[in-house]
C-alpha positions in Angstrom: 15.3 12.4 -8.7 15.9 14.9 -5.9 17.2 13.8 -2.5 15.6 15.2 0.7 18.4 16.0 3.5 18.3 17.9 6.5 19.6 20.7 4.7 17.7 20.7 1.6 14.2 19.8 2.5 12.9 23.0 3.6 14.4 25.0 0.5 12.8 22.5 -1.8 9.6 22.7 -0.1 9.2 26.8 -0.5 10.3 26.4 -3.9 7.7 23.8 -4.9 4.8 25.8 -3.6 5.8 29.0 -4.8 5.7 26.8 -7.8 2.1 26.1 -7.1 -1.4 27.8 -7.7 -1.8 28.5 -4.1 -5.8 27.1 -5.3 -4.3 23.6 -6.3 -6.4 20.6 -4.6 -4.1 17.7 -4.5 -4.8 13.5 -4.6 -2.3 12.5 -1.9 -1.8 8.5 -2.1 -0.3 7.3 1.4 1.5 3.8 2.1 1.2 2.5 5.7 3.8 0.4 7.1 7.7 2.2 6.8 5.5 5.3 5.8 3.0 6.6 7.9 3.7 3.7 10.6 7.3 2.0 11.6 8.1 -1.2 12.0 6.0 -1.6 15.2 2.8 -0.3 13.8 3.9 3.4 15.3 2.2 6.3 14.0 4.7 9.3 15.3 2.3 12.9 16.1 4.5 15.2 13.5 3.0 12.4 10.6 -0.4 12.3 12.0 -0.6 16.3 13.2 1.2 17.0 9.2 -1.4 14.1 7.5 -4.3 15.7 9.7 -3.3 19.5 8.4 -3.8 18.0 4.4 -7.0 17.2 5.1 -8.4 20.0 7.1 -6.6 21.9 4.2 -9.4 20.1 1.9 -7.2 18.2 -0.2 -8.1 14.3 -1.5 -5.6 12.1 1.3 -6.4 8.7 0.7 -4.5 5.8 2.3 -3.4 3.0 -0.5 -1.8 -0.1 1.6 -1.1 -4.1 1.1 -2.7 -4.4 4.3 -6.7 -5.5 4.4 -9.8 -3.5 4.9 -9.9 -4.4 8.7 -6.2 -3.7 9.4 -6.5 -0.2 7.2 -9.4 1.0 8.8 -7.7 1.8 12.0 -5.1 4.0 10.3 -8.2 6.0 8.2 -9.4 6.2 12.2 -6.3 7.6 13.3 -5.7 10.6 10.8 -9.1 11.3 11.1 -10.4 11.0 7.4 -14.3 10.2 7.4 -14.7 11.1 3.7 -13.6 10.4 0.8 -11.5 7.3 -0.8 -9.0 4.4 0.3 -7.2 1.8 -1.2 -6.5 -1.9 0.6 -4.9 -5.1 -0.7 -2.5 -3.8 -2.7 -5.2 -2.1 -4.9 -7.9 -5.2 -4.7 -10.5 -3.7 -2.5 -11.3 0.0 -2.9 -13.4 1.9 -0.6 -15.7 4.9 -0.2 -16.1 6.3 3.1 -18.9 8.6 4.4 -20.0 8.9 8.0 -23.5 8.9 7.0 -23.1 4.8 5.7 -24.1 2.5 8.7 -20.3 1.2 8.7 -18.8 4.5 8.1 -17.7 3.4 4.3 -18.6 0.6 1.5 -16.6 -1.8 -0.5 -17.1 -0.3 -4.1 -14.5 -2.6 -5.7 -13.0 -5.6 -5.3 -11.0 -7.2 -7.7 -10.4 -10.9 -7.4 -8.8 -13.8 -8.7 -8.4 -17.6 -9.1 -5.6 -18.4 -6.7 -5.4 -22.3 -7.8 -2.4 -21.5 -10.1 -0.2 -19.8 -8.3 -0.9 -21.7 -5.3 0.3 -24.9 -6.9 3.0 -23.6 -9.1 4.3 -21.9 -5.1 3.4 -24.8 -3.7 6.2 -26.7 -5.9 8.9 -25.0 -5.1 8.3 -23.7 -1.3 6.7 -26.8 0.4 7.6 -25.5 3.6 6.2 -21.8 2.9 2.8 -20.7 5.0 0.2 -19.5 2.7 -3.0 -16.6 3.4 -5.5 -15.6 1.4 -8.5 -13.4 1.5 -11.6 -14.2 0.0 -14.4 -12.3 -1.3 -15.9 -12.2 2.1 -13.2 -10.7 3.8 -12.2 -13.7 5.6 -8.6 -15.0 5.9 -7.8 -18.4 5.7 -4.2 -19.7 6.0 -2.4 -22.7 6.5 -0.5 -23.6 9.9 -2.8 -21.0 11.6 -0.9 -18.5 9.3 -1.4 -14.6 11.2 -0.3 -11.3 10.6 -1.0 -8.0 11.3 -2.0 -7.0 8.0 -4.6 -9.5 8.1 -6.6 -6.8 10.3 -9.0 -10.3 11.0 -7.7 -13.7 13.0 -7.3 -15.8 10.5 -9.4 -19.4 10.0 -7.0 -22.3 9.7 -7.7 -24.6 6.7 -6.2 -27.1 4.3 -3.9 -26.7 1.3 -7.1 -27.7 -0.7 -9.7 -25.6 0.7 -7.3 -22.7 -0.4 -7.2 -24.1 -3.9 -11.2 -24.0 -4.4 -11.7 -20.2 -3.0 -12.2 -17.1 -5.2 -9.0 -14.6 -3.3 -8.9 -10.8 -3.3 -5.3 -11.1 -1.6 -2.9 -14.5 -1.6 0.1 -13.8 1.2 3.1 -16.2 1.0 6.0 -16.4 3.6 8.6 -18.6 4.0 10.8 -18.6 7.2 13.4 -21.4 5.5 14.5 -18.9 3.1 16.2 -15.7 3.0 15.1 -12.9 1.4 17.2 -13.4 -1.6 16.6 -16.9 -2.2 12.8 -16.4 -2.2 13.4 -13.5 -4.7 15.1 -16.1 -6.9 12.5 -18.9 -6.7 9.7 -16.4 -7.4 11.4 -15.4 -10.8 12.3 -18.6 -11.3 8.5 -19.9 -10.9 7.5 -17.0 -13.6 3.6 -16.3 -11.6 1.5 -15.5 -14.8 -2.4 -14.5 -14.5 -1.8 -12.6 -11.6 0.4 -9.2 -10.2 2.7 -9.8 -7.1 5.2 -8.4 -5.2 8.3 -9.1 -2.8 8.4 -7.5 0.3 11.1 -6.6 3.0 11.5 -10.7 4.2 10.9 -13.4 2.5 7.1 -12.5 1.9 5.4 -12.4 -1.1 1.7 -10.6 -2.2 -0.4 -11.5 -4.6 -3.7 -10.2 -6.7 -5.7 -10.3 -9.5 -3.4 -9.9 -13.1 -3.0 -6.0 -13.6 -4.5 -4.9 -9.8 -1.8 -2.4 -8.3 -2.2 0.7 -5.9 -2.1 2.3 -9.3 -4.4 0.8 -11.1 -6.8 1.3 -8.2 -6.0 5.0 -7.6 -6.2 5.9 -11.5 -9.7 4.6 -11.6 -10.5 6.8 -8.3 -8.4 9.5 -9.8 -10.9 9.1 -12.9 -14.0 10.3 -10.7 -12.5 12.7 -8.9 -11.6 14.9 -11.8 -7.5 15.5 -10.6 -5.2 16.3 -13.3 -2.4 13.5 -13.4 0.3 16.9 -11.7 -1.6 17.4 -9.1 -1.2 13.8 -7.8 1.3 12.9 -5.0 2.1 9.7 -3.6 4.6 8.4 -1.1 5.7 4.8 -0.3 8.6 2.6 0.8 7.8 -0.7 -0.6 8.1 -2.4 -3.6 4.5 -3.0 -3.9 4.9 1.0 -3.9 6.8 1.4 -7.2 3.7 1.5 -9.7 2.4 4.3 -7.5 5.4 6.0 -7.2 5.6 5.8 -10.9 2.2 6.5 -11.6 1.8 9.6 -9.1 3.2 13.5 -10.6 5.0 13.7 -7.9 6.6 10.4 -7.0 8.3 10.3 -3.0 10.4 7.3 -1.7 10.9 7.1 1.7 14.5 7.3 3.1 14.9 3.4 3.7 13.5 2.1 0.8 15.2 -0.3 -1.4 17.1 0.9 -4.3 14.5 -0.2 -7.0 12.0 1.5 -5.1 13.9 4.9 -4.5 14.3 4.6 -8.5 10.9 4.8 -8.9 10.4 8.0 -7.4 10.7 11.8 -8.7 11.9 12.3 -4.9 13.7 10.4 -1.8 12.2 12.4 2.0 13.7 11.2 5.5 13.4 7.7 6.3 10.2 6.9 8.4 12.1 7.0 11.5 12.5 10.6 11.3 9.1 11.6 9.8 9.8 11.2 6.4 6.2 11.6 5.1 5.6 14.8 7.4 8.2 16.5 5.8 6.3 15.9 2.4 2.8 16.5 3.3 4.1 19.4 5.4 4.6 20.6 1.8 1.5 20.9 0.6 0.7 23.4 3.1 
């Protein structure tokens, strides 16, 4: 793995394309939040002016993000990307977007799940936790008037049981009466089967259908578009990241990412807060 500094980064860079067919057209995977946005849902102009330049340059940028359609949309807005392919939910709902389609894109897969299971084996052991989910019509319903950003909809409050009888795309669990560690320890403890999940930055937790990744979603995209597996780049920060990281030819963790995560990757850029992912795309150039 190859650490990005101030004083490396731009040598890297003119090495890796001189290593290139200057006719190379890559799949560029993108994370959102603590990769193209910080902590406050900023999007800095060297990311969006470096994200915009890989598109205009004609290669395949395609946002992959935990968050939901409605919250990801705004981002695909933002860059400027009307066509092509995006990943939400933590690779549950897929995307095609074409400005000639009434809405601008269509769901063309969504991958869901029978959240009962979980729900009641969580349930157990984190009475206190709030729990989300988004069902196959793309509405959220939470317990305790459960919102988040990510949500990208305001979210319907229900009962523990109406949550048990829907059919979820995306279960969200949080618990503000544990740290981050102990709801690590819980989660491994409750041993989730039938479904893929991952621990976030708090104690959060995300959950979808059993083998549904970023990944998974962007192999099946990668599939149709007809990339070869080294001309696909991803970059992330999460540890819903590290199957894309993984998965991607050239793997880049951002510069605050948890250890596990930065193990992941072929590469470690700047941390968001100084532009990290423009430094990458900037490479492509």
């Amino acid at each position: 793995m190859t650490t990005l500094t101030e004083t490396t980064v731009a040598g890297i860079d003119d090495q890796r394309i001189a290593n290139e067919d200057s006719t190379t057209k890559f799949m560029v995977a993108l994370d959102v939040d603590g990769t193209l946005v910080d902590h406050d849902g900023h999007m800095s102009a060297p990311v969006r002016e470096a994200a915009q330049a890989v598109v205009a340059a004609g290669h395949d940028v395609l946002i992959a993000t935990g968050r939901s359609l409605n919250a990801t949309l705004p981002i695909i807005e933002q860059i400027g990307i009307d066509r092509g392919y995006a990943v939400c939910c933590n690779g549950g709902v897929t995307l095609r977007l074409d400005p000639d389609l009434a809405d601008g894109y269509e769901i063309i897969h969504k991958a869901t799940f029978d959240p009962a299971p979980a729900l009641r084996a969580l349930r157990e052991k984190l009475p206190t936790a709030k729990y989300a989910l988004e069902d196959e019509e793309g509405n959220f319903l939470s317990t305790e008037r459960f919102q988040d950003s990510s949500f990208g909809v305001e979210a319907i409050g229900v009962d523990f049981q109406t949550l048990l009888e829907a059919t979820a795309v995306r279960l969200v669990v949080f618990s503000t009466e544990n740290t981050p560690e102990e709801f690590s320890a819980t989660i491994r403890e409750i041993g989730l089967a039938g479904v893929t999940y991952s621990v976030g930055w708090t104690a959060w937790l995300d959950i979808a259908a059993a083998g549904v990744t970023k990944a998974s979603a962007l192999e099946r995209l990668r599939g149709q578009l007809g990339t070869e597996p080294h001309s696909t780049v991803a970059i992330g920060d999460g540890r819903n990241d590290i199957e894309m990281l993984g998965w991607a030819g050239r793997g880049v963790a951002m510069g605050q990412a948890p250890e596990e995560v930065i193990d992941a990757a072929d590469e470690v850029t700047h941390s968001v807060f100084d532009d990290g992912a423009a430094h990458v795309l900037r490479s492509l150039l």
